[in-house]
ZAKOLKE-767187 format. One record per residue: x, y, z of N, C-alpha, C in turn; residue in three letters. Coordinates in steps of 0.1 Angstrom, whole numbers, plus 5000, padded with zeros to 4 digits. Example, Ala and Ser with C-alpha at 12.3 -4.5 7.8 and 13.67 -1.06 7.14 Angstrom:
<sites>
513249435078512349555078513249675078Ala
512849785071513749895071512950005079Ser
</sites>
This chain:
<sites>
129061398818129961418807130361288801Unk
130461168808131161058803129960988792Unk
128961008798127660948788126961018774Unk
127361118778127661238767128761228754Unk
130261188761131161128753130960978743Unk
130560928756130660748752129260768738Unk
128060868740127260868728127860948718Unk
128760998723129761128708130460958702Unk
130560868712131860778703131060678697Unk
129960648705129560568697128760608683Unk
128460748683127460848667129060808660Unk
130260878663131160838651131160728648Unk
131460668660131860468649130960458639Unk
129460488642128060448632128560538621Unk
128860658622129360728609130260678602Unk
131360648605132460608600132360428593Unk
131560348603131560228599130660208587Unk
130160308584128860308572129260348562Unk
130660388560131460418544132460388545Unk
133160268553134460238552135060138561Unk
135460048560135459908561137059948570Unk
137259858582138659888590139959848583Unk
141159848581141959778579143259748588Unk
143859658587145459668597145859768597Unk
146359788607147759958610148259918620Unk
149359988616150459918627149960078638Unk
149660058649148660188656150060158666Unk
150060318673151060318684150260388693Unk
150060378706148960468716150560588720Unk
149360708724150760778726150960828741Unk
151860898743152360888759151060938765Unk
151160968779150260968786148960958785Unk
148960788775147760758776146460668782Unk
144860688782144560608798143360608784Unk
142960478785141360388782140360368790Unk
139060408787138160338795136960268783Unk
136160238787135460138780135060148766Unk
134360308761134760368749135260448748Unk
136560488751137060648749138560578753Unk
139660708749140560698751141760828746Unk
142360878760143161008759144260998755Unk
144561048745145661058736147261198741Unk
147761198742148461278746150361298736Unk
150261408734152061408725152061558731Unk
153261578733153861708739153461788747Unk
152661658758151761788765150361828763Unk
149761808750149061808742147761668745Unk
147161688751145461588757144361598752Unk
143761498746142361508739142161378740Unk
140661318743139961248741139161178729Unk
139261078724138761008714137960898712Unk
137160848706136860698709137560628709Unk
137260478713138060418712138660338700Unk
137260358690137460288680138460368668Unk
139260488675139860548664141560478667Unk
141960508654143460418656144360558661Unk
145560468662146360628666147960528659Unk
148260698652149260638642150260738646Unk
151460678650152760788656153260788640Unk
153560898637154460948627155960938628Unk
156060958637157560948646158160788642Unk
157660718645158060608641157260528631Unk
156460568625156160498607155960668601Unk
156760688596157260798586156260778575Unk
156060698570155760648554154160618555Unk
153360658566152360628567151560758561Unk
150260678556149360758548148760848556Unk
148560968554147861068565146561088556Unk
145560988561144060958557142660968567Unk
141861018560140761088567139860988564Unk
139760888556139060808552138560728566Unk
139660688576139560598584139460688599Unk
138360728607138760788619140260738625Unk
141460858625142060858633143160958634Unk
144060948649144561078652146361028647Unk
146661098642147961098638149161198645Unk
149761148649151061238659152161228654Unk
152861388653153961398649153861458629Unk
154861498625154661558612154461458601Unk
153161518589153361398579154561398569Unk
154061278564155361278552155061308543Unk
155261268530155261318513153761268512Unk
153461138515152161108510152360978504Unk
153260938498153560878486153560728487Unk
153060728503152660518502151060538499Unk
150060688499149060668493148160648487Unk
147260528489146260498474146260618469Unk
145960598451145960658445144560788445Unk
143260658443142260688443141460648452Unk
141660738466140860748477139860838479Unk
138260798482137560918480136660878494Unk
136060998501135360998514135961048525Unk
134961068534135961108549135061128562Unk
135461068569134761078577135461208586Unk
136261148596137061278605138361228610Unk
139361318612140661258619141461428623Unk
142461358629143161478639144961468637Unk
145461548633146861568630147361628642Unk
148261608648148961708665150361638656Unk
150961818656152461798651153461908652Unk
154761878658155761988660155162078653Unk
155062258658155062328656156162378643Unk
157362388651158762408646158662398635Unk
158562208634158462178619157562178607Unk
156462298614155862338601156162408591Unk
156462418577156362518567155462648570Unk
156162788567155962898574154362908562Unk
154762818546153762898539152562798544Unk
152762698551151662648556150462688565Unk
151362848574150862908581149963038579Unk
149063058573148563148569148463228579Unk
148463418575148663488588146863448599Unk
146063428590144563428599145463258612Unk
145963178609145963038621145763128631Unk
144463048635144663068653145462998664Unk
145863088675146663018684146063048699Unk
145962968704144862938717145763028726Unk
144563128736145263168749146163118755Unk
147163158763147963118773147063008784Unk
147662868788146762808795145862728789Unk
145762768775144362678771144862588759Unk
144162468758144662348746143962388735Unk
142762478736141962508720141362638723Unk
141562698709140462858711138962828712Unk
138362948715136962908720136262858710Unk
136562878699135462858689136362908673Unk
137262758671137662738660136962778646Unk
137562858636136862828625136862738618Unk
136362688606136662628595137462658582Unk
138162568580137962658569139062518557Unk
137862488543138362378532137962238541Unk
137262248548136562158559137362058569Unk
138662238573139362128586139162258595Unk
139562238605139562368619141162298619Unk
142062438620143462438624143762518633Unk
144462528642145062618652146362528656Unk
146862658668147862628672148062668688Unk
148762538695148062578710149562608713Unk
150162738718151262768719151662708733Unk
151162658745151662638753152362468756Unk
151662408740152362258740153262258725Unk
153162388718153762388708153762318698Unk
152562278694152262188687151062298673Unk
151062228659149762258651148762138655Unk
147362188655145962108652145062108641Unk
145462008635144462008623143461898625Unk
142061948628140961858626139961858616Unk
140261738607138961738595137861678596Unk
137061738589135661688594134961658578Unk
133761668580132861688569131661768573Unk
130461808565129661928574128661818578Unk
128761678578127961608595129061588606Unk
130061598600130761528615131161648623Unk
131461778616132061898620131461918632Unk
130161928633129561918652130261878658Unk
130461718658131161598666132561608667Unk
133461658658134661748659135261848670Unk
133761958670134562058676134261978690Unk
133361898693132761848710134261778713Unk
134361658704135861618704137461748709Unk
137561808702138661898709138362008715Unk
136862008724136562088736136961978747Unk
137561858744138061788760139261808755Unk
140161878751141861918751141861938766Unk
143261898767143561928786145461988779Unk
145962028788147362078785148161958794Unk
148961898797149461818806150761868813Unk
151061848825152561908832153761908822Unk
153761808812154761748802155061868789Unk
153961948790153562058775154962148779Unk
155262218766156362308770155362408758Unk
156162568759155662638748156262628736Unk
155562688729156262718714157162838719Unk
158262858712159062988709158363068702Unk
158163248704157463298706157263318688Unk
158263298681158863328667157763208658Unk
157863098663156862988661155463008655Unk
154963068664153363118662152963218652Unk
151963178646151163228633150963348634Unk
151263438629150463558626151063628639Unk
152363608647153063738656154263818646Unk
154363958653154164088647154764168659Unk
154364318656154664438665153664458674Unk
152064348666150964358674149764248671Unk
148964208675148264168670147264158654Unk
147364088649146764118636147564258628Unk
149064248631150164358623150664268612Unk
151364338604152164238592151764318582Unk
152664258568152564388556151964248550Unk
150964338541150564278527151164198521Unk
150864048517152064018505151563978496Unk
152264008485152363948472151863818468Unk
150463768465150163668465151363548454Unk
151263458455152263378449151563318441Unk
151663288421150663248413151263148405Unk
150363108402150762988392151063008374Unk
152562968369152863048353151663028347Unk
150463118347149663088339148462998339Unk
147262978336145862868335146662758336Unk
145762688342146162548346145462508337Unk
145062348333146462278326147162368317Unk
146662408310147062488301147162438287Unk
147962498280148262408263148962278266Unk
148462158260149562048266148661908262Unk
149761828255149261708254150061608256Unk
149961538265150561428268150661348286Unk
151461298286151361248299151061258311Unk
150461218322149861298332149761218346Unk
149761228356149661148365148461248381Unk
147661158387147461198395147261148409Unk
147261188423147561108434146961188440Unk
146761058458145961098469146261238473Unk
147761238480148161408486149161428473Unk
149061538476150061668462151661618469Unk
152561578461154261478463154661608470Unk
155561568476156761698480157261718469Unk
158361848475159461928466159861798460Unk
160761798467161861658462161261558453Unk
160161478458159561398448158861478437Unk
158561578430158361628420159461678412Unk
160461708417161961728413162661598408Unk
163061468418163061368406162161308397Unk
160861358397160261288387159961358378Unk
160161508378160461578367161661568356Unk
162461528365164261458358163961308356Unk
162961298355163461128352162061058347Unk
160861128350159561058346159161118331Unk
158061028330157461088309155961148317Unk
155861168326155261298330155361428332Unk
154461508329154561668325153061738333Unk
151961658337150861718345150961628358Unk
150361728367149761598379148561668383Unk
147661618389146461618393146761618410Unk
145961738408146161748429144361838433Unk
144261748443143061788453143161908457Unk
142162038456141962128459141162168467Unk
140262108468139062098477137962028475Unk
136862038480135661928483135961878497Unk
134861828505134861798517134561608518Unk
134661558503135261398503136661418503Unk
137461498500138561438499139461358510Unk
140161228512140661098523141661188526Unk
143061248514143961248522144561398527Unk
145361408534146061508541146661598531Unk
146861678534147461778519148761878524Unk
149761838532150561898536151561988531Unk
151661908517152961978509152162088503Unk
150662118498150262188486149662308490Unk
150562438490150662528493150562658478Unk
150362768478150662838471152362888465Unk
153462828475154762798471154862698461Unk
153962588468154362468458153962478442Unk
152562538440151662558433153062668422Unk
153162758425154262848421155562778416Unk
156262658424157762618424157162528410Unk
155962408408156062328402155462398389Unk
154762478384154662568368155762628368Unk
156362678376157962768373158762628365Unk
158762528373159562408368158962348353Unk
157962338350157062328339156062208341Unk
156062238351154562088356153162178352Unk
152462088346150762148342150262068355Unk
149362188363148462118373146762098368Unk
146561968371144661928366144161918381Unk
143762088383142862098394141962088401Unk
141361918411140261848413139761948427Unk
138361948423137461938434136461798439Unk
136561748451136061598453135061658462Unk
133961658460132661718472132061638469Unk
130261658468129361608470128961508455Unk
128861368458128561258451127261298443Unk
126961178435125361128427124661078438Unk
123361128440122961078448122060948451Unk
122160858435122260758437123560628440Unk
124460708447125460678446125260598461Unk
125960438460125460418475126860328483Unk
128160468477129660438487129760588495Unk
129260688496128960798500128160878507Unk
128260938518127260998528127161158524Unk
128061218516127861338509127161328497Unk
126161368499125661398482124961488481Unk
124661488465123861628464122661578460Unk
121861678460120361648461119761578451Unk
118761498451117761428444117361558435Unk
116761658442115961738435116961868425Unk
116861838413117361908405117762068406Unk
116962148410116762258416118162278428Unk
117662238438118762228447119962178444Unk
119762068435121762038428122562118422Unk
121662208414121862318405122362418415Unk
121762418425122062508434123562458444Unk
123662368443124462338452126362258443Unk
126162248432126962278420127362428421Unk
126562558421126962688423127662688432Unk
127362658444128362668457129562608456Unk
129362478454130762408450131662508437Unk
131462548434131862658419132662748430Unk
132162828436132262928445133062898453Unk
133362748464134162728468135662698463Unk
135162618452136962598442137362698437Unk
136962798436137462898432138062958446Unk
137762988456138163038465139562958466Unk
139662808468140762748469141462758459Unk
141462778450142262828436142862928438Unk
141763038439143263138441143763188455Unk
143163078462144063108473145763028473Unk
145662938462146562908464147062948450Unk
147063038441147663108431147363028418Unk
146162998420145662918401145163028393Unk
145063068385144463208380143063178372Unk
142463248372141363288361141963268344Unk
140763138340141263078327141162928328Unk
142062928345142262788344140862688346Unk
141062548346139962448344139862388357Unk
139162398363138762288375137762188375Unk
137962038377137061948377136661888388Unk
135361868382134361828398134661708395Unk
135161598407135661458405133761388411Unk
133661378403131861248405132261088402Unk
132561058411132760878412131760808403Unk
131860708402131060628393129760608402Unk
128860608395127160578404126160498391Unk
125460398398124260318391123360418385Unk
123760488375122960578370121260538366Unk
119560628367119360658360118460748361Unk
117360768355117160928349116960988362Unk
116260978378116361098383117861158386Unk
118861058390120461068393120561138385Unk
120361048370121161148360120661308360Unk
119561348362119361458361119361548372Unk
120161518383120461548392122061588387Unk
122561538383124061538381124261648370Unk
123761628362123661688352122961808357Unk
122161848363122361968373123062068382Unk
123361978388124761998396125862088387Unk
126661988379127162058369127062138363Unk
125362188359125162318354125662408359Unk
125162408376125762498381126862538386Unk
127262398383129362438387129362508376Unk
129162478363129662538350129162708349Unk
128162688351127762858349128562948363Unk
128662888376129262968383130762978378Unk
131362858371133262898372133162988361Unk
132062978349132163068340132163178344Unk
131063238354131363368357132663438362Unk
133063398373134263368377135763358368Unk
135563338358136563318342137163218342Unk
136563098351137562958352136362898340Unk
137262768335136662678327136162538340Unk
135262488333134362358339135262258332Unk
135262138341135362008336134861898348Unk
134761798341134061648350135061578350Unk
135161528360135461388361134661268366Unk
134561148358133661088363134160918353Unk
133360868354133560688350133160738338Unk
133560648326133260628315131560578315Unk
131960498320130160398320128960478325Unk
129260608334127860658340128260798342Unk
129460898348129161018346129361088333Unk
130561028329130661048313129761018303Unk
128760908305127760848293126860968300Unk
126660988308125661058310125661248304Unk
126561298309127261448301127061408285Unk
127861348283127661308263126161268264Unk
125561188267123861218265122961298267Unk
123861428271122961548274124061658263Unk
124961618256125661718249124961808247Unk
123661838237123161938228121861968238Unk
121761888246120261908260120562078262Unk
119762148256119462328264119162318275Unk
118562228285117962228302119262238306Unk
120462158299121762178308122962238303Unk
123662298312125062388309126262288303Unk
126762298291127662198287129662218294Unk
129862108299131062128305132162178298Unk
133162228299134062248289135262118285Unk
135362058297136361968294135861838303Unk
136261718298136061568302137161518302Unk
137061428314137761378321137461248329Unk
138061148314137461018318137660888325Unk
137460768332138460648337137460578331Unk
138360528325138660428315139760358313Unk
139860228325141760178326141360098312Unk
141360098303141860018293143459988286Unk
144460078295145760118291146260128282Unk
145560198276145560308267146060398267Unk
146860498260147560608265146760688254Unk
145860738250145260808242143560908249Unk
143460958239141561038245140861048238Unk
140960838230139660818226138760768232Unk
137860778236136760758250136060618242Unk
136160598234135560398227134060438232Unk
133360378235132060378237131260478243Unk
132160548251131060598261131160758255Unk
132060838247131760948243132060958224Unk
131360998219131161088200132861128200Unk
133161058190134661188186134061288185Unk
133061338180133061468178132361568188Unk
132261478203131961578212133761598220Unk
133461718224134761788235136161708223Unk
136261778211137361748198138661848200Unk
138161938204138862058206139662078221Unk
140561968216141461968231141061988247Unk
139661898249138561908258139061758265Unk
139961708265140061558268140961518276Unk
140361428289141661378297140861198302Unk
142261118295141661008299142760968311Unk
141660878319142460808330142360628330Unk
143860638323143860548314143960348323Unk
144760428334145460318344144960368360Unk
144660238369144560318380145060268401Unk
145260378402146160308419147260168411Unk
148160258408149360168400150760198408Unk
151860148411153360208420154260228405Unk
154660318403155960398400156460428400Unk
157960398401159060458404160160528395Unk
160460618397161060718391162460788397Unk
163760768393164860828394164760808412Unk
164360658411164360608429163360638441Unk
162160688438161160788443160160688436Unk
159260608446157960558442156860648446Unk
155860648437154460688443153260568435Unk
152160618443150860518442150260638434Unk
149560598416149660688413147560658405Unk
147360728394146660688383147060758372Unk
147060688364148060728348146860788342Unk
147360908335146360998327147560988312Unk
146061078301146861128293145661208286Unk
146461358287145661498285146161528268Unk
144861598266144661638251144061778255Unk
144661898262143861998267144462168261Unk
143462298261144062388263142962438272Unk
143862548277142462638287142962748284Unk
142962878288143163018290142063088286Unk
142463258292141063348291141663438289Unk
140463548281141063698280140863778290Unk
141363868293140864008304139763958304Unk
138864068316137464058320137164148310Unk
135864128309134864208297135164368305Unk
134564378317134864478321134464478338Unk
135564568346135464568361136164698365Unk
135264698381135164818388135264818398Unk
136764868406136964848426136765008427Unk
136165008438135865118448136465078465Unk
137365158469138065138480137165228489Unk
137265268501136765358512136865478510Unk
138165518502138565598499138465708490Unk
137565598478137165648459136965758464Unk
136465888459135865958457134565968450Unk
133666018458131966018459131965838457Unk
132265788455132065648460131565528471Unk
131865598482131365538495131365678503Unk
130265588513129065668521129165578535Unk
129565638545128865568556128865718563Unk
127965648579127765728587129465788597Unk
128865858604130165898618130165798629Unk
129565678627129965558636131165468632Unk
131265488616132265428611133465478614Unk
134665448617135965498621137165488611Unk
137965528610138965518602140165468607Unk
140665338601142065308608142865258596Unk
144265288600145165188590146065078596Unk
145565098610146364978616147064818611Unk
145764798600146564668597147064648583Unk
148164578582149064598570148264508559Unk
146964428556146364358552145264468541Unk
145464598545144264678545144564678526Unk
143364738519143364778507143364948509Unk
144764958499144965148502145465168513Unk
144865328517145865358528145265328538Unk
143965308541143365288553141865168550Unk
141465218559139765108559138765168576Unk
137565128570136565178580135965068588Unk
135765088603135564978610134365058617Unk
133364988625132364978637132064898640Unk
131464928652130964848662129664778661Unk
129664598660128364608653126964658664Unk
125764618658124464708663123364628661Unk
122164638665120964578659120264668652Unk
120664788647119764878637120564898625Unk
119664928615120564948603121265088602Unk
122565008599123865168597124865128588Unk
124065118575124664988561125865108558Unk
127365088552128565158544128165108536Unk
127765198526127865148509129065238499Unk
128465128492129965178475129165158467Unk
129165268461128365298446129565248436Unk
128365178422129365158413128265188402Unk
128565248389128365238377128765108370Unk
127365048368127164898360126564968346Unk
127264918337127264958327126064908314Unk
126064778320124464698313123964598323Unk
123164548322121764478330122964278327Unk
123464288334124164148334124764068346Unk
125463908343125863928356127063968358Unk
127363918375128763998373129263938391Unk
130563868392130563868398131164008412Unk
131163948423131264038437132163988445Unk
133664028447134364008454134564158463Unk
134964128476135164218486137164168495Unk
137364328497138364318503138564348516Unk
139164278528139164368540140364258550Unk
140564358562141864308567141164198578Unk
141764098579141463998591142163988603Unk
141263988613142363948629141263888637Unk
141363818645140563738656139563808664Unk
140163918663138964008671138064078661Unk
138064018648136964108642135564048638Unk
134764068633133564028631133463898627Unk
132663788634132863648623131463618616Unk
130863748618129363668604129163858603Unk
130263918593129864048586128864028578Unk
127864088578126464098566127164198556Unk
126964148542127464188532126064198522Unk
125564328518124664328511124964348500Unk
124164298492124064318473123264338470Unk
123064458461121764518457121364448440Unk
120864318442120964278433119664308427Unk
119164258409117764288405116764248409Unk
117064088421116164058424115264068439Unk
116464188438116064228457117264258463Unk
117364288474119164268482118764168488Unk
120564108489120863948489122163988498Unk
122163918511122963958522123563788524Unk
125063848526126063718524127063758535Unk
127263638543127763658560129363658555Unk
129863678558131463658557132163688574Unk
133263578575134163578584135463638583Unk
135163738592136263868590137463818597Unk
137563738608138863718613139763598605Unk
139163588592139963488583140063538571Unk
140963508559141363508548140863698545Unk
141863708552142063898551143263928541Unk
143464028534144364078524144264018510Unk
143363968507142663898494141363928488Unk
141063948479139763908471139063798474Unk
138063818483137263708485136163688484Unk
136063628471134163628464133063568469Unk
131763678470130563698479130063598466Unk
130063618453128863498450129163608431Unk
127663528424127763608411126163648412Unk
125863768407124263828410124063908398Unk
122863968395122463988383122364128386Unk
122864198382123064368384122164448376Unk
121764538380120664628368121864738362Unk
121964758350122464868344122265038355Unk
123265128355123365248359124265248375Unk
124065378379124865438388124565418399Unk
124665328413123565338420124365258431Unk
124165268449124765208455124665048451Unk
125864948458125864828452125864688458Unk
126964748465127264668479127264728491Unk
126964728501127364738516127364658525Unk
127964728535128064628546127564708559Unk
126864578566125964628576126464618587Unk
126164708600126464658612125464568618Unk
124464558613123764478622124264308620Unk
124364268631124664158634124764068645Unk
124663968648124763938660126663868664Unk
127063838653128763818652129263918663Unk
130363898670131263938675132064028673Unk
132564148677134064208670133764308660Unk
134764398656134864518648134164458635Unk
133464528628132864548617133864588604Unk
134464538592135464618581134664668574Unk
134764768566134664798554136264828540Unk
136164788533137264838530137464868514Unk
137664718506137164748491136264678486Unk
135764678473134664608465135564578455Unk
134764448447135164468433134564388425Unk
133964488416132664378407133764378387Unk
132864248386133764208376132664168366Unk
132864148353131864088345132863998336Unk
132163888330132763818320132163768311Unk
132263758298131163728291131463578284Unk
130563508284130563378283130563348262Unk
131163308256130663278243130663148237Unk
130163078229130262958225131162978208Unk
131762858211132362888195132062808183Unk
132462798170131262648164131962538169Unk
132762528176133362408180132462328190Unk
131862378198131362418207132362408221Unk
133662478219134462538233134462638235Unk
134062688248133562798254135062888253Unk
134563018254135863078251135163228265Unk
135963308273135763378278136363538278Unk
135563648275135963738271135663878276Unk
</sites>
């Protein structure tokens, strides 16, 4: 086991050392802790895991003000703070580990799916992921775990907190503490998702600011009363993103448009892949970028409305600057396609972010290019300090004219405002977004009439308050086919996307086969049932044949674990239009 570890510690250091250069930290080792040559056991409330040695360990407890960063392997103990000592513009990540008072976590922090480890044990058997961290909660040291990874380090992650030990020192959580307790396991009522006043950014021109982690309450409150800002830019997902995201919740998301803050919603994933500060990227091969731009589409959107951004609003793929040329570029410029055609389906608008000199020159040199999908909005750096969205060299006034523009004018700059500093980068937005209804959409519950079909293996329960309607259909999975389907009337030969509803608890299926009867065949898409239950959660966008005919099902066959859901569907269409402006408009 120890030669096993000492090669887990020495693969991280090589990962880590290859995109990111060490710096000073004031490191504190924490209680009951023991070194050996490369490793070293970390321990807070009871709470034991093993690390390399080369990772720092930063008590929160006593530096408050410290940046909670993934950039640099390391374990951070105790709860973070605002964020607000920061770099502005931090991008990459290797992996790091947060252990912090239970108590003092925010409840909306806790989504009902958190797992919390058996009695006796420091980690559940087999964490999930999910926005590329594994969270739980080990009730018997009373602590949350948040481990972020990226999808190379994620392996080396979970081997890392499979040496959790509990120590004599651990006490439990109070029983009120833990995620998702109830009258029963996986019990609780439905709630009301919490949304944002409307498309993000929305109508708005003028000042803007954006940073590593999303500010607290408090710091958005005095800098609403006292700053010449009105947007901020906060990280939604991508699996580059450095920093910790503690404050940015679907409350927050809610409290700051109630207040009248415009949010410019980033996704930071996969780089140019001539890009050579980055171990994430996206493919060389055009084909696959295109493909892999769709996914990233698919994921921001999940993070969106999980945390209450609606349909309409703009999300931008953040692409760092890279030595552009033509295969990069056309790699990139793929990619994008397919962010753009997937958010379109979806009814979100596309935007880039990228350097003036190479993601931006590059998009404006493909403006009128038919091979690629045109973004909707730009979003440029260019510190010239400037407060304006004339782009000077690198983009046409007369491309993206139509309130398509956000320059980032200044950058990792300190600010202070009504006594409240942050580490910021100064924008300034020239934008509108919004959408109409869907063109047209169709839910079928378990329940529709002549609508769904399964066999007498499928069971009926309403046990969990997550459910869509009054009830939902569960089995046991199988290795033969015994597909529930839901018929839907598609009205014309188009696409459209596929969202599915069903209740989540730990004991249910974690790779449900979800089939689509699409034109080009059925297309089966795994979903994890014991997470993000009582929501719309979209399987993908597929090209539907016109008429009446089953659509979706769901299969028992599987080799996943746990009860099988069926519950609701819901297929949606949106139709995409160009205007002579050329801003896409959705309808």
């Amino acid at each position: 086991m120890n030669r096993i570890m000492a090669g887990l510690a020495a693969l991280l250091f090589t990962i880590a050392g290859s995109s990111v250069a060490p710096v000073p930290v004031r490191a504190a080792v924490a209680e009951n802790s023991s070194t050996s040559e490369d490793l070293r056991t970390v321990g807070y409330r009871g709470y034991r895991v093993t690390v390399p040695q080369t990772w720092r360990i930063v008590d929160l407890t006593d530096n408050q003000d410290a940046c909670v960063r993934f950039d640099l392997p390391t374990v951070y103990l105790g709860h973070p703070g605002d964020g607000s000592s920061c770099p502005a513009h931090l991008v990459g990540r290797t992996a790091g580990l947060v252990v912090e008072p239970l108590e003092a976590v925010p409840v909306d922090r806790l989504p009902p799916d958190t797992a919390t480890t058996a009695p006796g044990t420091a980690a559940p058997s087999a964490p999930w992921s999910r926005d590329d961290s594994l969270r739980f909660a080990v009730r018997d040291a009373g602590v949350l775990v948040t481990a972020a990874h990226t999808p190379v380090t994620e392996p080396l992650v979970r081997r890392i907190l499979a040496t959790a030990t509990l120590g004599p020192d651990a006490k439990p959580a109070a029983p009120t503490a833990l995620p998702g307790t109830g009258s029963a396991p996986g019990a609780g009522t439905r709630r009301t998702p919490l949304v944002a006043a409307g498309p993000q950014p929305g109508t708005y021109t003028g000042r803007g600011f954006d940073t590593c982690t999303a500010p607290s309450q408090s710091t958005m409150d005095t800098w609403r009363a006292s700053s010449p800002y009105r947007a901020v830019g906060v990280y939604i997902s991508g699996a580059n993103r450095s920093c910790a995201q503690p404050n940015l919740t679907a409350n927050w998301v809610s409290n700051q448009t109630a207040n009248g803050w415009r949010l410019i919603p980033i996704e930071l994933g996969r780089q140019a892949p001539c890009s050579t500060r980055y171990s994430l990227l996206m493919s060389s091969d055009p084909t696959t970028a295109r493909a892999q731009g769709s996914t990233a589409a698919t994921s921001a959107v999940g993070a969106a409305q999980a945390l209450g951004i609606p349909a309409g609003s703009a999300i931008y793929n953040d692409i760092e600057a890279y030595p552009s040329n033509a295969s990069c570029r056309a790699a990139v410029l793929s990619f994008l396609s397919g962010w753009t055609n997937t958010l379109h389906a979806y009814g979100y608008l596309a935007g880039v972010y990228s350097s003036g000199a190479s993601g931006i020159t590059d998009v404006a040199g493909a403006y009128d290019d038919p091979s690629y999908t045109r973004v909707d909005h730009i979003w440029f750096a260019w510190w010239n300090n400037v407060a304006n969205t004339d782009a000077g060299p690198y983009v046409p006034a007369a491309y993206w004219a139509d309130h398509q523009r956000l320059h980032q004018y200044a950058g990792d700059v300190y600010e202070t405002w009504g006594g409240v500093q942050i580490r910021i980068d100064r924008n300034y937005l020239d934008v509108s977004t919004g959408a109409d209804p869907p063109a047209w959409s169709s839910t079928v519950d378990n329940t529709t009439s002549g609508r769904f079909t399964a066999s007498a293996n499928w069971g009926t329960s309403s046990y969990s308050g997550q459910r869509f309607g009054a009830d939902y259909r569960f089995a046991n999975p199988t290795p033969t086919s015994d597909v529930a389907w839901y018929r839907v009337a598609i009205p014309e030969t188009a696409t459209y996307e596929v969202a599915v509803w069903y209740p989540a608890n730990p004991e249910y299926n974690d790779s449900t086969p979800y089939i689509v009867a699409a034109t080009g065949g059925n297309r089966t898409v795994r979903v994890d049932q014991r997470v993000n239950g009582g929501q719309w959660v979209p399987l993908g966008v597929f090209t539907l044949a016109a008429g009446d005919a089953n659509r979706v099902g769901v299969s028992r066959w599987t080799a996943g674990t746990g009860y099988v859901m069926a519950d609701a569907v819901r297929i949606t269409r949106r139709v995409t239009t160009i205007t002579t402006s050329g801003a896409v408009s959705l309808r």
